[in-house]
MIFIVO-331343 format. One record per atom (N, C-alpha, C): residue number from 1; residue in one letter; atom name; x, y, z. Coordinates in nm, 4 decimals. Each point is the difference from the previous one (the first is absolute). Last residue first. Layout:
REM MIFIVO-331343
node k: NUM r: A a: CA px: X py: Y pz: Z;
...
END
This chain:
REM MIFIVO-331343
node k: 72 r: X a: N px: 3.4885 py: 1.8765 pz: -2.0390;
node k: 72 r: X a: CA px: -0.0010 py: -0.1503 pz: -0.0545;
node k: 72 r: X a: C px: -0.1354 py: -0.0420 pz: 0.0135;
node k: 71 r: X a: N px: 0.2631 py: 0.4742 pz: -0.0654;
node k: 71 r: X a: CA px: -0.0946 py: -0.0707 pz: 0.0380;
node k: 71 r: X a: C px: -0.0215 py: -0.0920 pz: -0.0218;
node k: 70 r: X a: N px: 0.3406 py: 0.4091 pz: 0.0844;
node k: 70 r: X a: CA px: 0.0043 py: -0.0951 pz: -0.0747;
node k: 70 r: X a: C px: -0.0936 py: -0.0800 pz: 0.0498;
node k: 69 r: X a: N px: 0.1847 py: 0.5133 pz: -0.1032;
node k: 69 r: X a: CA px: -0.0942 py: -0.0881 pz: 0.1212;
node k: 69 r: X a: C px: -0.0387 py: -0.1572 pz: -0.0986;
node k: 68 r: X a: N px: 0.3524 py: 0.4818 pz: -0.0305;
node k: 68 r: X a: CA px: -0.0434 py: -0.1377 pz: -0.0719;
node k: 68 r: X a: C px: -0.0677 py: -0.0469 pz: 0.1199;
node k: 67 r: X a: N px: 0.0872 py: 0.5201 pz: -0.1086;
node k: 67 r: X a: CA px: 0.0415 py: -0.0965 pz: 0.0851;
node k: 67 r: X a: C px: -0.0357 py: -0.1736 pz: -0.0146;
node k: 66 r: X a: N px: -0.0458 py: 0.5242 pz: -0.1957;
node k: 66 r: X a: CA px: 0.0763 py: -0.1273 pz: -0.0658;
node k: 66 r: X a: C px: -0.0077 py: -0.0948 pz: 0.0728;
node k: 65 r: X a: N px: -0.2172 py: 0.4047 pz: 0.1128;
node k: 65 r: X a: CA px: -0.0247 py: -0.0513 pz: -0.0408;
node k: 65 r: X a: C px: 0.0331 py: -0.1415 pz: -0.0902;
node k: 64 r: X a: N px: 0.2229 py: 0.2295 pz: 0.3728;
node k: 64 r: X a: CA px: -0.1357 py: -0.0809 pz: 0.0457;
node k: 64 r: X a: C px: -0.1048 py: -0.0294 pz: -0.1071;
node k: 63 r: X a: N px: 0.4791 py: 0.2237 pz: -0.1131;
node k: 63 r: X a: CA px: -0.0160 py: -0.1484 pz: 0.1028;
node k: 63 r: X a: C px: -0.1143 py: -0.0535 pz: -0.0036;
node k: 62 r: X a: N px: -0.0436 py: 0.4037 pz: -0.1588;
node k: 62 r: X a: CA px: 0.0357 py: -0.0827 pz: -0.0765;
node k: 62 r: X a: C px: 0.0404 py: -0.1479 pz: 0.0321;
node k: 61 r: X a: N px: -0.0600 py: 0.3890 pz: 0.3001;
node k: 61 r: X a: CA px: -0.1399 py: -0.0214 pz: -0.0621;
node k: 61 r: X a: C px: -0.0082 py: -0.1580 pz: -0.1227;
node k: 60 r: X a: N px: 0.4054 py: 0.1718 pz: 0.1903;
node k: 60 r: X a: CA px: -0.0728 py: -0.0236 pz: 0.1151;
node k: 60 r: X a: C px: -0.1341 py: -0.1009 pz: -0.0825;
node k: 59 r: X a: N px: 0.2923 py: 0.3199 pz: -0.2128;
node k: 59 r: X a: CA px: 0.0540 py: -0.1606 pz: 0.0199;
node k: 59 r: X a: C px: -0.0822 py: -0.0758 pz: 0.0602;
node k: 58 r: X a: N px: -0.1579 py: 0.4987 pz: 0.0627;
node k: 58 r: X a: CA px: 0.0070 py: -0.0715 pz: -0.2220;
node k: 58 r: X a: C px: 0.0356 py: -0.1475 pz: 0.0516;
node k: 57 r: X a: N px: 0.1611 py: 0.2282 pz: 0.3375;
node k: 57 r: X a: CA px: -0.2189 py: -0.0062 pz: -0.0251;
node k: 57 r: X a: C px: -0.0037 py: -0.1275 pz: -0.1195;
node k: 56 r: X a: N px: 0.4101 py: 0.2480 pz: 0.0559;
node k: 56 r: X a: CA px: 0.0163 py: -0.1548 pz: 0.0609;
node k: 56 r: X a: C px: -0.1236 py: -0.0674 pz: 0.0368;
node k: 55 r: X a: N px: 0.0611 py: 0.4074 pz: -0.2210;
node k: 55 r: X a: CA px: 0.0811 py: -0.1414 pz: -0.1171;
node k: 55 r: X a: C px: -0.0144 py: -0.0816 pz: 0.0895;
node k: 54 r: X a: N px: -0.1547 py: 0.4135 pz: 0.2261;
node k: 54 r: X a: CA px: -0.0741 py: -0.0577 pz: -0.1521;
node k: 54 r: X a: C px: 0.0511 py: -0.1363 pz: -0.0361;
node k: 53 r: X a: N px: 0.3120 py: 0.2120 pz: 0.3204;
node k: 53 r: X a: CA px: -0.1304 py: -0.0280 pz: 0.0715;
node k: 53 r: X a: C px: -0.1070 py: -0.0943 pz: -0.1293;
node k: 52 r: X a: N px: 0.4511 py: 0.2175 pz: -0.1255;
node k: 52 r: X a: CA px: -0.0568 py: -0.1400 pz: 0.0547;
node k: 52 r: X a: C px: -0.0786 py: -0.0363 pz: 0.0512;
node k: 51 r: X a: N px: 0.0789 py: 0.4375 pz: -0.2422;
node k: 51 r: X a: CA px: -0.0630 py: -0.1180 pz: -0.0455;
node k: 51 r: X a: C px: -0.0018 py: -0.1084 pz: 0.0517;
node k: 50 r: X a: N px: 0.1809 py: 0.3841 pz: 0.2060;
node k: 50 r: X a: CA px: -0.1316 py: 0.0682 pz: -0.0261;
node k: 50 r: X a: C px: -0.0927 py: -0.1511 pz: -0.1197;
node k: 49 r: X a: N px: 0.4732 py: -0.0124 pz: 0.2263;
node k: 49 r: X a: CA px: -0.1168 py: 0.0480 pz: 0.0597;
node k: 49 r: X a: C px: -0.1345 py: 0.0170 pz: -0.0409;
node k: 48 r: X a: N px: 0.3194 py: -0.1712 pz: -0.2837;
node k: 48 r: X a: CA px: 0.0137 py: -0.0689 pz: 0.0708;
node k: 48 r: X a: C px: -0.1192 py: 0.0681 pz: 0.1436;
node k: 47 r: X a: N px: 0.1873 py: 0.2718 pz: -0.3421;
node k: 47 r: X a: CA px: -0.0648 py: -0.0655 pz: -0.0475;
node k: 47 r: X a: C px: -0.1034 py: -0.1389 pz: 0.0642;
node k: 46 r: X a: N px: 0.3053 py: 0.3167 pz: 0.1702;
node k: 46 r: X a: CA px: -0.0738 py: 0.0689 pz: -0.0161;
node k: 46 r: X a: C px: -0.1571 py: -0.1212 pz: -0.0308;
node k: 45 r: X a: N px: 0.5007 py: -0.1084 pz: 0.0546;
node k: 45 r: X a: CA px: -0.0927 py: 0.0222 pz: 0.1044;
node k: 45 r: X a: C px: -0.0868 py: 0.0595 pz: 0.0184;
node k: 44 r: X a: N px: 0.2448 py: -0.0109 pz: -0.3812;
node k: 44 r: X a: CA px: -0.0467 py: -0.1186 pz: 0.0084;
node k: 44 r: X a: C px: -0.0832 py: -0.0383 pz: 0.1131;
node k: 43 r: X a: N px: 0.2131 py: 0.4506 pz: -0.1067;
node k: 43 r: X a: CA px: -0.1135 py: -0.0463 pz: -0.0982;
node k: 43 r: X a: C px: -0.0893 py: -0.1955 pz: 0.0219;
node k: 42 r: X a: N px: 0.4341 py: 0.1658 pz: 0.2459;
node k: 42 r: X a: CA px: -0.1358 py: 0.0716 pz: 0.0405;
node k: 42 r: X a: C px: -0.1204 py: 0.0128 pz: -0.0816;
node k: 41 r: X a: N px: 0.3998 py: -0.2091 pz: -0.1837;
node k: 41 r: X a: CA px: -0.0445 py: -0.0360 pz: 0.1524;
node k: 41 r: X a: C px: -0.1453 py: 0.0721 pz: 0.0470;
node k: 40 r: X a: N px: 0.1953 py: 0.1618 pz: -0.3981;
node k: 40 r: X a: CA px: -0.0735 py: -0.1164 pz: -0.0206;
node k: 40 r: X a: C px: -0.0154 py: -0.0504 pz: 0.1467;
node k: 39 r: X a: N px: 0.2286 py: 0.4138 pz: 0.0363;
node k: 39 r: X a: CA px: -0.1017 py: -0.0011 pz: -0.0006;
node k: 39 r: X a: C px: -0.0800 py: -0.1095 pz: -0.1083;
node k: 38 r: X a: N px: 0.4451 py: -0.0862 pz: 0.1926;
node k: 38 r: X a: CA px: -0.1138 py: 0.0781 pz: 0.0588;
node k: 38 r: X a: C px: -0.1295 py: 0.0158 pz: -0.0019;
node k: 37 r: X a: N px: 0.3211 py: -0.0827 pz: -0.3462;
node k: 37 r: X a: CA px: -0.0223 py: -0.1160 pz: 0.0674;
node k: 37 r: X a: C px: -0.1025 py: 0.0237 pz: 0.1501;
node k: 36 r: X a: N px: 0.1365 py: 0.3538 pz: -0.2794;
node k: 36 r: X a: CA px: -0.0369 py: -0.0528 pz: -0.0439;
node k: 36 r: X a: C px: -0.0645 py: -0.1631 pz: 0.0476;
node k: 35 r: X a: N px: 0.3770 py: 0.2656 pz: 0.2126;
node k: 35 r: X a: CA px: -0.1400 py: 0.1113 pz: -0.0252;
node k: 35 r: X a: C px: -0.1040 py: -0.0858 pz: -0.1033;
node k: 34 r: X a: N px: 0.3872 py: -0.1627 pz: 0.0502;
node k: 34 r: X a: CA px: -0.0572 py: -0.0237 pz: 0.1684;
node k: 34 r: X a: C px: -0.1041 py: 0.1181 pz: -0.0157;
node k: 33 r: X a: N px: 0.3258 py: -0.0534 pz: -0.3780;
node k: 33 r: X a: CA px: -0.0857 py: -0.1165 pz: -0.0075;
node k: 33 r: X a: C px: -0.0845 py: -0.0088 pz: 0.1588;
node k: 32 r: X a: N px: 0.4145 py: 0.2702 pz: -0.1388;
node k: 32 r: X a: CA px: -0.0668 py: -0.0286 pz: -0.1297;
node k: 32 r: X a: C px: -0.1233 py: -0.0665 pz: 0.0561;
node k: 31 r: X a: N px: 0.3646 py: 0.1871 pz: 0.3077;
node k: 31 r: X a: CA px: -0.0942 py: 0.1106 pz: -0.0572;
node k: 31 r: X a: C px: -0.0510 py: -0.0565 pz: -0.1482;
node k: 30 r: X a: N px: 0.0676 py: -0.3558 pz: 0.3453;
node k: 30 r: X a: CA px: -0.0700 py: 0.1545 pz: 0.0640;
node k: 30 r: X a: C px: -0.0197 py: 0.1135 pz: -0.1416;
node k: 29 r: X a: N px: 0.2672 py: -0.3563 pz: -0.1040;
node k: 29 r: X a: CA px: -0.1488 py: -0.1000 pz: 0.0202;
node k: 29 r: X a: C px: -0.0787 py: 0.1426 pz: 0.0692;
node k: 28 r: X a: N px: 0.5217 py: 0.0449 pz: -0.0474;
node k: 28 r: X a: CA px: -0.1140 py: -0.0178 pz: -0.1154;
node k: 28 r: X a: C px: -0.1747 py: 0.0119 pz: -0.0017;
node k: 27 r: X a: N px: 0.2540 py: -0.0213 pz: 0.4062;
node k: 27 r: X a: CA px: 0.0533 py: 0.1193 pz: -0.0500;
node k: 27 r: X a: C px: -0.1239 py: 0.0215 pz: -0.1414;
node k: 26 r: X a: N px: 0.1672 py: -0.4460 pz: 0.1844;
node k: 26 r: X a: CA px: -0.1440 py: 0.0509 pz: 0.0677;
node k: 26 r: X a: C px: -0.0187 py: 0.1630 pz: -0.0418;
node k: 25 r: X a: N px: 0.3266 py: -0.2545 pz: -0.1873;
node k: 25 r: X a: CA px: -0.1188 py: -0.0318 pz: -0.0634;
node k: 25 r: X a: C px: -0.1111 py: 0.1053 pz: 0.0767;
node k: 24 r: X a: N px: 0.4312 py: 0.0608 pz: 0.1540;
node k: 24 r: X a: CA px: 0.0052 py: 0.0379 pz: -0.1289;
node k: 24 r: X a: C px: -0.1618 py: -0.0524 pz: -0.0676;
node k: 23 r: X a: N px: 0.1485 py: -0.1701 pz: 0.4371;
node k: 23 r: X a: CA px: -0.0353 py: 0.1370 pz: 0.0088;
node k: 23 r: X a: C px: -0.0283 py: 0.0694 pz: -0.1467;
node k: 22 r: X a: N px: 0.1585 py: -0.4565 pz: -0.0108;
node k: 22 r: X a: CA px: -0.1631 py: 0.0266 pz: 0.0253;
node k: 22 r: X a: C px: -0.0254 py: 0.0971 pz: 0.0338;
node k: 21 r: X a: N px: 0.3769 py: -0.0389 pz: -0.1391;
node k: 21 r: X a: CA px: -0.0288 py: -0.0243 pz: -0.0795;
node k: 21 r: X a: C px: -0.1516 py: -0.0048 pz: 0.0404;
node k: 20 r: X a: N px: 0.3784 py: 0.0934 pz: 0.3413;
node k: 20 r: X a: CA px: -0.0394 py: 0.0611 pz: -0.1081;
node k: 20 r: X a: C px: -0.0663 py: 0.0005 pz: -0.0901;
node k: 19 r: X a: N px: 0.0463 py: -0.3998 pz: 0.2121;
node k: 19 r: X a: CA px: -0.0380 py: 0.1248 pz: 0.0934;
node k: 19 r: X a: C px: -0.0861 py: 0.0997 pz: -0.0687;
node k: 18 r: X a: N px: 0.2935 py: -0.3457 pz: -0.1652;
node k: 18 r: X a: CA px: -0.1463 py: 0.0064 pz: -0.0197;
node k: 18 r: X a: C px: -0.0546 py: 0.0681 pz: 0.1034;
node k: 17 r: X a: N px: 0.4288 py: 0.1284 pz: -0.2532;
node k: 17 r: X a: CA px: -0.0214 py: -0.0120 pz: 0.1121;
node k: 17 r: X a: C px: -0.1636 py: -0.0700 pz: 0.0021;
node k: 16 r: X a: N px: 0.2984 py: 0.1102 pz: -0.4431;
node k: 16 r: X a: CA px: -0.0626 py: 0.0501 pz: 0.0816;
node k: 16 r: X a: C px: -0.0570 py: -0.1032 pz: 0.1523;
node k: 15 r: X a: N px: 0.1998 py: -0.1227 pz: -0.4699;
node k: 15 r: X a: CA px: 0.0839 py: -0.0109 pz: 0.1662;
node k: 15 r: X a: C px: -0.0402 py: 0.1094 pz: 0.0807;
node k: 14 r: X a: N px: -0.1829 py: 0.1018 pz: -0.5079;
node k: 14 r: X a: CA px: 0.0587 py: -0.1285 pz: 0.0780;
node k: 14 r: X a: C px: 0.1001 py: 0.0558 pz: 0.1113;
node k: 13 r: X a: N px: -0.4275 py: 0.3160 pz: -0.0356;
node k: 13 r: X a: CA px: 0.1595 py: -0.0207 pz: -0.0361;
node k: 13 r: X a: C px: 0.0538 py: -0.1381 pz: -0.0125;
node k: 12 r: X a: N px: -0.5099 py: 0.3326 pz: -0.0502;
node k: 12 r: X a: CA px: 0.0912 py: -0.1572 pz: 0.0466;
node k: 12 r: X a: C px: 0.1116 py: 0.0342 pz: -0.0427;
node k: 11 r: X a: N px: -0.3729 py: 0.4408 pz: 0.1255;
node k: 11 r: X a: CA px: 0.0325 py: -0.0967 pz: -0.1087;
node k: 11 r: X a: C px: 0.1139 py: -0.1368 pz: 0.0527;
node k: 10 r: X a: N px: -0.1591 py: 0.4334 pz: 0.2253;
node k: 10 r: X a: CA px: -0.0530 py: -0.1071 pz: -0.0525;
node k: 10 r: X a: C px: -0.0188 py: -0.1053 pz: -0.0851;
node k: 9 r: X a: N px: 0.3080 py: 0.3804 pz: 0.1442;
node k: 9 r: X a: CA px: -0.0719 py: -0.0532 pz: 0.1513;
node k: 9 r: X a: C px: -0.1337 py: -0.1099 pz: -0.0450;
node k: 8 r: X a: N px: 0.1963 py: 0.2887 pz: -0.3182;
node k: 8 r: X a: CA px: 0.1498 py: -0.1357 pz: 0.0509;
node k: 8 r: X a: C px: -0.1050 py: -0.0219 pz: 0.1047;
node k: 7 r: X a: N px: -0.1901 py: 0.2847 pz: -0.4369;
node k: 7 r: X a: CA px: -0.0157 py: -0.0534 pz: 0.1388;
node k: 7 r: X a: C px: 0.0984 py: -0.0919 pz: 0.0983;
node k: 6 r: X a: N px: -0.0442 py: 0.1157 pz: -0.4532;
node k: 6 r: X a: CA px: 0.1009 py: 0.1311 pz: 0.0075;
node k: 6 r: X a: C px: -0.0904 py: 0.0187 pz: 0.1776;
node k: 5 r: X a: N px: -0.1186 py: -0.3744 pz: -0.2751;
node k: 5 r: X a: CA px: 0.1171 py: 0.0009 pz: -0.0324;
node k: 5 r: X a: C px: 0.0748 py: 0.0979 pz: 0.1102;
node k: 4 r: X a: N px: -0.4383 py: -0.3130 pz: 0.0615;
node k: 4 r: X a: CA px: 0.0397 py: 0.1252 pz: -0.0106;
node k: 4 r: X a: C px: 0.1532 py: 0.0309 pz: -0.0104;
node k: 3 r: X a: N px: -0.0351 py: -0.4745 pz: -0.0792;
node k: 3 r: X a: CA px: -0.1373 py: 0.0597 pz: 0.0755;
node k: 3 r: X a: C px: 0.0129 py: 0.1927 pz: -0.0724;
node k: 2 r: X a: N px: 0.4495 py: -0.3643 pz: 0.0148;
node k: 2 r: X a: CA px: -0.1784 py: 0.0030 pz: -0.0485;
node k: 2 r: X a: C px: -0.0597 py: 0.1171 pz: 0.0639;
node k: 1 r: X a: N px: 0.5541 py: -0.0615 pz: -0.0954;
node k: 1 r: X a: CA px: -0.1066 py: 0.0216 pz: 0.0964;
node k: 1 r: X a: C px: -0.1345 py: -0.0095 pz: -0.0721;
END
């Protein structure tokens, strides 16, 4: 068995069921990694609120000064 040894409800068996086997991951994935992943999510929608408005000024501004005008 992998994972948590002296855990059976999470860890892999060969010829385990893929049923079973994704209940067993999903099991995993909750008590290691969904508290964490979380809160980068919500760090990212943070980030994203409060800086896209600016960054897309910023692009904006930059467009209209890059813009090629071509004169014959």
């Amino acid at each position: 068995m992998t994972g948590f040894r002296n855990s059976p409800d999470l860890g892999w068996l060969p010829g385990m069921p893929a049923a079973l086997s994704a209940l067993h991951f999903w099991r995993y994935y909750v008590l290691t990694s969904v508290a964490y992943d979380s809160s980068r999510a919500g760090g990212n929608a943070l980030m994203v609120i409060l800086l896209g408005a600016p960054v897309v000024a910023a692009l904006g501004r930059l467009r209209a000064r890059l813009t090629l005008e071509v004169v014959s």
